[in-house]
MIRO-976991 format. One line per field, with one value per residue (C-alpha): x, y, z; residue in three letters; residue number from 0; chain. Coordinates in Angstrom, 1 decimal, always signed. Example, Ala and Ser with C-alpha at 12.3 -4.5 7.8 and 13.67 -1.06 7.14 Angstrom:
c1 +12.3	+13.7;
c2 -4.5	-1.1;
c3 +7.8	+7.1;
residu Ala	Ser;
num 0	1;
chaine A	A;
***
This chain:
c1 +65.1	+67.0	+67.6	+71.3	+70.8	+71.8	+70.3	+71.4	+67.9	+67.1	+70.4	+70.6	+67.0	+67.5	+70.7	+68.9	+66.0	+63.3	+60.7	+59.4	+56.0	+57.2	+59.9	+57.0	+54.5	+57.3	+58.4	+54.9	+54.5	+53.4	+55.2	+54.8	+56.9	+59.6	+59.7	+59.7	+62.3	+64.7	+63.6	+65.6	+62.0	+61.4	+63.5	+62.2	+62.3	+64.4	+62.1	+61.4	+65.5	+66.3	+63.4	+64.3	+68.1	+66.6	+65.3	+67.2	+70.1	+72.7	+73.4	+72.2	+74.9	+74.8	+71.6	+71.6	+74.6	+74.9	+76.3	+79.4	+80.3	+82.1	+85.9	+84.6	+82.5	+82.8	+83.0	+85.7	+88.4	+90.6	+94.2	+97.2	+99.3	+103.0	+104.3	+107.0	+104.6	+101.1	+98.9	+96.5	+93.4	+93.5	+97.0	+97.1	+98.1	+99.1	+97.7	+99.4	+98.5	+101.0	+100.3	+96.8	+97.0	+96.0	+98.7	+98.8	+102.1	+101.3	+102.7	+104.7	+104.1	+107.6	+107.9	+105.9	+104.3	+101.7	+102.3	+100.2	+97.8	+95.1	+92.9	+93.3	+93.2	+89.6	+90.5	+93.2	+92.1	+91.6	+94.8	+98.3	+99.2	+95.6	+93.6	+90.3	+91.0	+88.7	+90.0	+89.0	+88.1	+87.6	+90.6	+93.3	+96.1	+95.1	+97.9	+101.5	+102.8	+105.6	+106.5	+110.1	+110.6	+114.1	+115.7	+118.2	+117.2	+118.2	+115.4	+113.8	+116.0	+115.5	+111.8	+111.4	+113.2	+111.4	+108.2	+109.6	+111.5	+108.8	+105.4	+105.4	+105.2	+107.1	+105.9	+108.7	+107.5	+110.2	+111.7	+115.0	+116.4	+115.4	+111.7	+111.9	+113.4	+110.8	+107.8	+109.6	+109.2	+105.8	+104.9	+104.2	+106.3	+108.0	+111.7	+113.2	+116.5	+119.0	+122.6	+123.0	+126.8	+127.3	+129.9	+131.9	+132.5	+132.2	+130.2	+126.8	+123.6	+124.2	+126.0	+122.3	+120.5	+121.6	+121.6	+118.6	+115.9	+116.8	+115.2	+114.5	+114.5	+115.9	+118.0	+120.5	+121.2	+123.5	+121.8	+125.4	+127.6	+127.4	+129.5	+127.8	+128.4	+128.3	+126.0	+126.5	+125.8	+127.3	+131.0	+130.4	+130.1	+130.1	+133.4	+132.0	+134.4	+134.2	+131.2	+133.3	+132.1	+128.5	+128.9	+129.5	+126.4	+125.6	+125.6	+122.1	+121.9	+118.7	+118.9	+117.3	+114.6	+115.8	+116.7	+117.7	+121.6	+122.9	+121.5	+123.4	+126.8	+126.0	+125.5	+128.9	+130.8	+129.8	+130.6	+134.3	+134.8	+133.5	+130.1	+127.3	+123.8	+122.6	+125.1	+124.2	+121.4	+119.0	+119.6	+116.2	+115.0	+113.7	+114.1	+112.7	+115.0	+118.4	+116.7	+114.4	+117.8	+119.8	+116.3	+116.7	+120.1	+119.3	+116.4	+118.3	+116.5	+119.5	+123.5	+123.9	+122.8	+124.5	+123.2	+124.6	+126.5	+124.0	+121.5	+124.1	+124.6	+120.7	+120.8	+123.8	+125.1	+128.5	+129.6	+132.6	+132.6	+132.9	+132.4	+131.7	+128.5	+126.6	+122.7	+121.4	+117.8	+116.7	+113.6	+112.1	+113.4	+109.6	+108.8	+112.2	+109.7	+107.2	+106.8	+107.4	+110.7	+111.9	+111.2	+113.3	+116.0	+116.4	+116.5	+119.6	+121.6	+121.2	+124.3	+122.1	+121.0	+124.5	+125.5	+122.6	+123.6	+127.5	+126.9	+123.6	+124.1	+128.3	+127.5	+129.9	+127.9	+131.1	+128.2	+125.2	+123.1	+125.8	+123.2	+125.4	+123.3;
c2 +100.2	+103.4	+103.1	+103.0	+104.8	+109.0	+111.1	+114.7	+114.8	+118.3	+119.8	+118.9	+119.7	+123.5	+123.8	+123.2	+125.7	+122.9	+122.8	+120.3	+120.0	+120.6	+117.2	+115.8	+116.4	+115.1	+112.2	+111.0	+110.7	+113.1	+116.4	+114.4	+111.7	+114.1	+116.0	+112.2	+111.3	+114.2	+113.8	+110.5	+108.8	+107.4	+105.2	+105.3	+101.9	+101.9	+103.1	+106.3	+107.0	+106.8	+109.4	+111.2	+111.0	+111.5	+114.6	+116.5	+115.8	+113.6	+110.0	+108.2	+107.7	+111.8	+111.2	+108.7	+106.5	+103.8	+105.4	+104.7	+102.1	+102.4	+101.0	+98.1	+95.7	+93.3	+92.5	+93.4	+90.2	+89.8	+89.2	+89.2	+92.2	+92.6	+95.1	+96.6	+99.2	+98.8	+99.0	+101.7	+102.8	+103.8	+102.6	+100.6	+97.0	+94.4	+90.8	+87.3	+83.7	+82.0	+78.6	+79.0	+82.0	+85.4	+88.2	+91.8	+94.3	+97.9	+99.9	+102.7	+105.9	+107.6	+111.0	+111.9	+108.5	+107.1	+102.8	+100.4	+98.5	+95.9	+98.0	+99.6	+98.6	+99.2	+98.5	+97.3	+93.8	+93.4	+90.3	+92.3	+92.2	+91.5	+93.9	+94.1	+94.9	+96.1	+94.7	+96.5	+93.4	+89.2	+88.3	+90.8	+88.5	+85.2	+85.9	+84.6	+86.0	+85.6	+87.5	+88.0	+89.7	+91.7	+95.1	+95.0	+98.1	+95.9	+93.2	+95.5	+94.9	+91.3	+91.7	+93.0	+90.8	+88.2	+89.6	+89.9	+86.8	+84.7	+86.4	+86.4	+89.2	+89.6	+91.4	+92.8	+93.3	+95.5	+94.3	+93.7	+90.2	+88.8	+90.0	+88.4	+85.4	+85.1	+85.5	+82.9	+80.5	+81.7	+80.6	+84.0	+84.4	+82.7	+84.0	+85.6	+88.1	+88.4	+89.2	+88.8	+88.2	+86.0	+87.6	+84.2	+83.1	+86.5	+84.4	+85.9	+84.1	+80.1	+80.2	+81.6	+79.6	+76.8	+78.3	+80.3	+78.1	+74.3	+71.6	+73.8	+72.9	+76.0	+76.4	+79.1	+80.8	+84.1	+87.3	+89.3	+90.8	+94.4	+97.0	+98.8	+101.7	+105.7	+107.1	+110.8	+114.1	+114.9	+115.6	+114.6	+118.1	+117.0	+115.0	+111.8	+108.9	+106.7	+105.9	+108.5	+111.2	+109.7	+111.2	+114.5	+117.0	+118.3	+114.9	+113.8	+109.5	+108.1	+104.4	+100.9	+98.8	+96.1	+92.9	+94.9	+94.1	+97.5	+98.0	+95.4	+96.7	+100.4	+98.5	+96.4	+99.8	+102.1	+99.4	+99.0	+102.9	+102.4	+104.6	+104.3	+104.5	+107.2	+109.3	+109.3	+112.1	+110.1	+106.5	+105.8	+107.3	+104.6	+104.2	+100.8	+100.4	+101.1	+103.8	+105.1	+105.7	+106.7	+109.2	+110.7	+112.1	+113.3	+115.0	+116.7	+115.1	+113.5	+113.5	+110.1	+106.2	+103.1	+101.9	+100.0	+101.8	+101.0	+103.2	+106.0	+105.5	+105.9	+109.2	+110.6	+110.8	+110.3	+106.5	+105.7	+101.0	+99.9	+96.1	+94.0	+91.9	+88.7	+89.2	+85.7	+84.6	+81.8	+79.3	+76.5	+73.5	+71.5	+75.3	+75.1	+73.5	+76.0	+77.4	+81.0	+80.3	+78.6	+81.5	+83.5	+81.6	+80.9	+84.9	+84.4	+82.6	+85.3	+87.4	+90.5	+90.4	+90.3	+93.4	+95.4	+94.3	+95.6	+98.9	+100.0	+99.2	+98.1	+94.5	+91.8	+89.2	+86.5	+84.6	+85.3	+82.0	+80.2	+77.5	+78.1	+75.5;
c3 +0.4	-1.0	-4.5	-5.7	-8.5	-8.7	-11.0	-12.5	-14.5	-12.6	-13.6	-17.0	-17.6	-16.2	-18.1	-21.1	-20.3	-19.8	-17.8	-16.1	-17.4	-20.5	-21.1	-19.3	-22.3	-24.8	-22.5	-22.1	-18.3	-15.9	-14.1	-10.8	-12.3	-13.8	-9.7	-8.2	-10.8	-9.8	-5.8	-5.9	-5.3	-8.4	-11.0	-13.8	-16.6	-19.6	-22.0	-19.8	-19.1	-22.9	-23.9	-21.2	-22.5	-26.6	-25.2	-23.2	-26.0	-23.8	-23.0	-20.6	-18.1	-18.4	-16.7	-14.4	-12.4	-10.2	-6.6	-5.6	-3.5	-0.5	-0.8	+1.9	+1.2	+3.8	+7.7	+8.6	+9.5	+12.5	+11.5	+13.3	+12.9	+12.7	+13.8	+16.4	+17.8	+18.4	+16.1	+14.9	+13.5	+9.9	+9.4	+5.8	+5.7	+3.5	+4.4	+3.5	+4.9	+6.3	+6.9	+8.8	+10.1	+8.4	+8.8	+8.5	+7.9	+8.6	+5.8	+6.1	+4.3	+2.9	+2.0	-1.3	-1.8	-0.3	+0.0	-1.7	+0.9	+1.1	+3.2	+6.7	+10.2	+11.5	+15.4	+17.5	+18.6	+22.0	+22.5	+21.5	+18.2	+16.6	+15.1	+12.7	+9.5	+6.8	+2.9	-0.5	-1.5	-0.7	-2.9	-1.3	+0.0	-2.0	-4.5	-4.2	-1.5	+1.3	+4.5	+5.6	+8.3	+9.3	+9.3	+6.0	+3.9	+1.0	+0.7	-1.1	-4.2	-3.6	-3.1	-6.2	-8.2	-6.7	-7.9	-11.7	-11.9	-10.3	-9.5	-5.8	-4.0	-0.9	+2.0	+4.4	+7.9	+9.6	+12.9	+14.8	+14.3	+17.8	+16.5	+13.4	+14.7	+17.3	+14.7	+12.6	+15.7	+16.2	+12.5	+11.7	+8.9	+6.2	+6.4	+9.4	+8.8	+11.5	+11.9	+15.6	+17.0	+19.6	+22.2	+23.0	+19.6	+17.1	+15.3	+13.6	+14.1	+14.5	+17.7	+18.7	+17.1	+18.7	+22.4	+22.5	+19.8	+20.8	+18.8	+16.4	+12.7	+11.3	+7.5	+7.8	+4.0	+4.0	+2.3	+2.3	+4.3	+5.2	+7.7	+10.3	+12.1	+13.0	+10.8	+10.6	+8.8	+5.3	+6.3	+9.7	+11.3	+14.7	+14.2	+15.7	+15.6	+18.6	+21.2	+23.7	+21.5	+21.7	+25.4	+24.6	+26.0	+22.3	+20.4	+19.8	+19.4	+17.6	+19.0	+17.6	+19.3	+22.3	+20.3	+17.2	+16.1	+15.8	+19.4	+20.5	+18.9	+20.3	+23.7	+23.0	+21.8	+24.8	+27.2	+25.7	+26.1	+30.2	+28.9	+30.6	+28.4	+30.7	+29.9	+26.2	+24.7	+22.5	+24.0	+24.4	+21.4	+18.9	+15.2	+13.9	+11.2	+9.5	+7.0	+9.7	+11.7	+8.7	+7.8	+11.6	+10.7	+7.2	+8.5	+11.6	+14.2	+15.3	+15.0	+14.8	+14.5	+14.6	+11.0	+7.8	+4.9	+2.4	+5.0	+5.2	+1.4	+0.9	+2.2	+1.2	+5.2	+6.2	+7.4	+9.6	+9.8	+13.1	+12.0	+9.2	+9.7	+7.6	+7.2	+7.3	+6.5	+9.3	+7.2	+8.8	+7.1	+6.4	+4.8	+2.1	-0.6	-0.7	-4.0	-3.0	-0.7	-3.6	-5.8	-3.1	-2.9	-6.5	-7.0	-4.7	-6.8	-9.9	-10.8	-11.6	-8.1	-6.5	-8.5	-7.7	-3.7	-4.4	-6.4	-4.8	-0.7	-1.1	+0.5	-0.4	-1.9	-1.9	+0.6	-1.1	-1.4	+0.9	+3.2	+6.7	+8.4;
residu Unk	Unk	Unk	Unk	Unk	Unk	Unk	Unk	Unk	Unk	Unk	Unk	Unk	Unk	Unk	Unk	Unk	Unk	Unk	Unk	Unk	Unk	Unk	Unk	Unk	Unk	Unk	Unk	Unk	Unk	Unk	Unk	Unk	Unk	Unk	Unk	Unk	Unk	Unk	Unk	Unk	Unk	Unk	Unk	Unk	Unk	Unk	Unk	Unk	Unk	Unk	Unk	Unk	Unk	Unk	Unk	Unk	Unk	Unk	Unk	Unk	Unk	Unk	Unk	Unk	Unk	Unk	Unk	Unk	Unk	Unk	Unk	Unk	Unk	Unk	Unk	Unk	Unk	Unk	Unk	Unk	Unk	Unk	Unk	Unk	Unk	Unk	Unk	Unk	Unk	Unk	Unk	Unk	Unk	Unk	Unk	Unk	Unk	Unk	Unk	Unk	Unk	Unk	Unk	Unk	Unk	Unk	Unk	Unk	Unk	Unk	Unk	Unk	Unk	Unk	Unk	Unk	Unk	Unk	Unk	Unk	Unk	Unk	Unk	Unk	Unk	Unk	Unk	Unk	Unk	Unk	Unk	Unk	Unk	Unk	Unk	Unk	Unk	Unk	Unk	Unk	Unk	Unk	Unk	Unk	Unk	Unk	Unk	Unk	Unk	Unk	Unk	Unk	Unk	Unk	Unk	Unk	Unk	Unk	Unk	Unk	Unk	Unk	Unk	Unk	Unk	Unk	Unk	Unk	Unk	Unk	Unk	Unk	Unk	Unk	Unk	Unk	Unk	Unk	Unk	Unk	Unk	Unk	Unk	Unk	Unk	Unk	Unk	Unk	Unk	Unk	Unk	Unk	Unk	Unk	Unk	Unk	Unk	Unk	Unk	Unk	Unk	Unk	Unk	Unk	Unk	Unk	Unk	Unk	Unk	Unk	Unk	Unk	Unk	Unk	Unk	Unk	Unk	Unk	Unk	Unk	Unk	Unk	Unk	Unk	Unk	Unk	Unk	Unk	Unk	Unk	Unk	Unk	Unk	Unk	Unk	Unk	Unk	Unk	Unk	Unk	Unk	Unk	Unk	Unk	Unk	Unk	Unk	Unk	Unk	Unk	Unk	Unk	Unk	Unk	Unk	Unk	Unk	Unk	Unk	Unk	Unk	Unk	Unk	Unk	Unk	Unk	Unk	Unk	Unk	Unk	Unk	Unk	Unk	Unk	Unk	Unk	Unk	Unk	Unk	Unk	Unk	Unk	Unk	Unk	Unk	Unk	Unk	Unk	Unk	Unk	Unk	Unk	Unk	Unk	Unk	Unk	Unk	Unk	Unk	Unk	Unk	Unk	Unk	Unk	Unk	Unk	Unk	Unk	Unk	Unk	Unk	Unk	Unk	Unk	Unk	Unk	Unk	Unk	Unk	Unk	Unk	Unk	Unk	Unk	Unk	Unk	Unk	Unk	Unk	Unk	Unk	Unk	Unk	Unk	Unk	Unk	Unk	Unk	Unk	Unk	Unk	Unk	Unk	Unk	Unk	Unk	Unk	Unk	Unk	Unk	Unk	Unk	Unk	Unk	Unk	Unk	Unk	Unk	Unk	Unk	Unk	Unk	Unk	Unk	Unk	Unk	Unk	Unk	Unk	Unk	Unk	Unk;
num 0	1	2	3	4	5	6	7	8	9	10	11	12	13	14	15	16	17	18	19	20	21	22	23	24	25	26	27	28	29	30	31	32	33	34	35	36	37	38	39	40	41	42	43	44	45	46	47	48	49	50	51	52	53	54	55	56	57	58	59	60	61	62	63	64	65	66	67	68	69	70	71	72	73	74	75	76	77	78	79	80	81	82	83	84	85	86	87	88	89	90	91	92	93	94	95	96	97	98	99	100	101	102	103	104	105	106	107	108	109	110	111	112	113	114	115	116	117	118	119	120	121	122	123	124	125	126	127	128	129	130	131	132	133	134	135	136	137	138	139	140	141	142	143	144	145	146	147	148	149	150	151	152	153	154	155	156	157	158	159	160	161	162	163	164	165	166	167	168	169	170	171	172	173	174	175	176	177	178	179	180	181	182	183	184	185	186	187	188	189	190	191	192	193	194	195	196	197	198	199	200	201	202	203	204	205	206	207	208	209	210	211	212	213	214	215	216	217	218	219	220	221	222	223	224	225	226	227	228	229	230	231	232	233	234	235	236	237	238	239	240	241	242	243	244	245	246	247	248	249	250	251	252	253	254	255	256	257	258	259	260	261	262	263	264	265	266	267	268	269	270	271	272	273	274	275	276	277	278	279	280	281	282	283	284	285	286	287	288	289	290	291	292	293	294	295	296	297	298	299	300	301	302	303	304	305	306	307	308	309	310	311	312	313	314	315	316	317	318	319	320	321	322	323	324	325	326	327	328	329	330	331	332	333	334	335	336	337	338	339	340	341	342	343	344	345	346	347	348	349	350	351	352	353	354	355	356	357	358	359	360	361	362	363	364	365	366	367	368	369	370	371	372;
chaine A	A	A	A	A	A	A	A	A	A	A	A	A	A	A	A	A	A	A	A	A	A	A	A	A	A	A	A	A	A	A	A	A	A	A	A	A	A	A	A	A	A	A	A	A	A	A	A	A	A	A	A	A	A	A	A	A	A	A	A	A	A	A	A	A	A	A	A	A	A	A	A	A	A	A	A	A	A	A	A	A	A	A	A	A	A	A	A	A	A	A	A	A	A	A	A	A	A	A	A	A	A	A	A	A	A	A	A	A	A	A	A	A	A	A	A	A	A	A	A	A	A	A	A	A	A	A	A	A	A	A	A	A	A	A	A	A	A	A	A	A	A	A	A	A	A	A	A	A	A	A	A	A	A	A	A	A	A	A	A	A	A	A	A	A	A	A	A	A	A	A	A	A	A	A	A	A	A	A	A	A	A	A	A	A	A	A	A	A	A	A	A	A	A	A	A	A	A	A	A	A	A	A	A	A	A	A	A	A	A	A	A	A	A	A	A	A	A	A	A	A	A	A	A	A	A	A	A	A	A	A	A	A	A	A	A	A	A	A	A	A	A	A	A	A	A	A	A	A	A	A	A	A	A	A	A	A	A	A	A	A	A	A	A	A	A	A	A	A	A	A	A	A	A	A	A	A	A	A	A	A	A	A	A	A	A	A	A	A	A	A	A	A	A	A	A	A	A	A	A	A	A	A	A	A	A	A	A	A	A	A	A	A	A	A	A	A	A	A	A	A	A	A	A	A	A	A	A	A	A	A	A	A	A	A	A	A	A	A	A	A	A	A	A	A	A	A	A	A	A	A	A	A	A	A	A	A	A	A	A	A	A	A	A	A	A	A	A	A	A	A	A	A;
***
């Protein structure tokens, strides 16, 4: 078996001008021992590696270390992995157990800093949505931890509060409300984020609830209310206003996944103005996410996104509302007295929280905590 241990006994030794025969006389062993030594092929006892150490003037560890150890040390795990997109090798995840079943959220790199993860995807499983993930170590994910899914930029402020105020870590998985909401049904997440209108009623979220998730169990508790619409360049250069000016030739749209919210109100706005989506350069260009939409336009890849203010605000991009919306989170109702949904809601209810939601992303917060259903 290949020893562990890595020695720099043949370096030290020439940068001191010592021959080998020579620290071989005043160690007591032979000059085969002091070559097998520094050949890797030998490890010598204690007694040897401190006279070797006394002699050559440094300490031990100067001598001889343990190799490193690679950053796995296990099989690697399958997991289920949550995700819009599919998933890929090398891509850092975080992990969380939700009820029985072992989760993964990709995370995202932003620029200048690289996310914190709980090791990386090894392979793509061979079922959708599964991969094999290698961990840096057994205990990764057995913390406190809870997984809400949704697109609102602002979770993050919550999530973070969370972890302060109660030690639980909350992992956002990014994905339109119809996502979310169909992982919540799934029982692959704790809390699901939506802010779907129904057409008939104008009504965000219940109305759909109730017609598309039947006999479900679901607790309804308002996060804020927010406006949506035209994101654009500082100043708005192209002088976009309405969806007819999403038509003109120039005008570059960066859309949102099918079953995302501000999809559906680009869908609802070009319809009104007699648009179709064929006629629009960018429609099927995909952001997943308000800031990845909002980050499209500030980087010039696009003139445009449908996308919150607090994702204009985040970027310093122009905003012009089209509609004022309230971000719900959906929870199973036999999953309300878990110890880390608690913690999350609780957080809801603190004033601090509410005035980071209305001077950092301009939600109204009149709602916030508000149990809808």
């Amino acid at each position: 078996m290949q020893s562990s241990v890595k020695n720099q006994l043949g370096a030290v030794r020439r940068g001191r001008g010592v021959g080998a025969a020579e620290l071989a006389r005043r160690v007591g062993v032979s000059r085969q021992t002091i070559y097998a030594i520094e050949a890797g092929s030998f490890v010598p006892n204690t007694e040897v590696a401190l006279r070797l150490a006394h002699e050559l003037e440094v300490a031990v560890d100067a001598l001889f270390t343990l190799e490193a150890e690679g950053p796995f040390r296990r099989k690697p795990i399958k997991a289920e992995v949550l995700s819009p997109s599919a998933p890929v090798a090398g891509q850092g995840v975080q992990i969380c157990r939700v009820g029985d079943r072992l989760v993964s959220v990709p995370v995202n790199a932003v620029p200048y800093f690289l996310p914190e993860a709980d090791g990386i995807i090894a392979k793509p499983g061979r079922k959708a949505g599964t991969a094999e993930l290698m961990v840096f170590s057994p205990e990764e994910g057995s913390t406190k931890r809870l997984v809400l899914a949704g697109c609102d930029p602002a979770t993050g402020l919550l999530a973070r509060m969370v972890e302060r105020e109660a030690g639980v870590e909350v992992i956002s998985a990014a994905a339109s409300s119809r996502l979310a909401l169909n992982w919540l049904l799934d029982g692959k997440v704790h809390v699901a984020g939506s802010h779907l209108k129904d057409a008939e009623t104008g009504e965000f979220n219940l109305p759909i609830l109730r017609r598309d998730y039947p006999g479900e169990d679901f607790a309804v508790v308002t996060f804020a209310r927010w406006e949506e619409g035209y994101v654009t360049a500082k100043a708005n250069p192209a002088k976009i206003r309405t969806a007819a000016d999403l038509a003109r030739p120039k005008i570059r749209l960066v859309n949102r996944e099918v079953g995302a919210g501000s999809r559906a109100l680009l869908d609802y706005l070009l319809a009104q103005a007699g648009i179709p989506t064929a006629k629009v350069n960018g429609y099927d260009r995909i952001a997943f996410g308000h800031l990845a939409a909002a980050y499209a336009v500030h980087a010039g890849e696009a003139d445009c996104c449908i996308a919150t203010r607090a994702a204009a605000q985040a970027f310093g991009l122009d905003f012009i509302p089209v509609q004022s919306e309230r971000y719900d989170f959906v929870v199973r109702r036999r999953n309300l007295d878990l110890p880390a949904v608690q913690s999350l809601l609780d957080v809801l209810m603190k004033a601090k929280l509410r005035r980071k939601l209305e001077v950092l992303a301009g939600y109204d917060t009149s709602q916030t905590g508000v149990v809808q259903a």
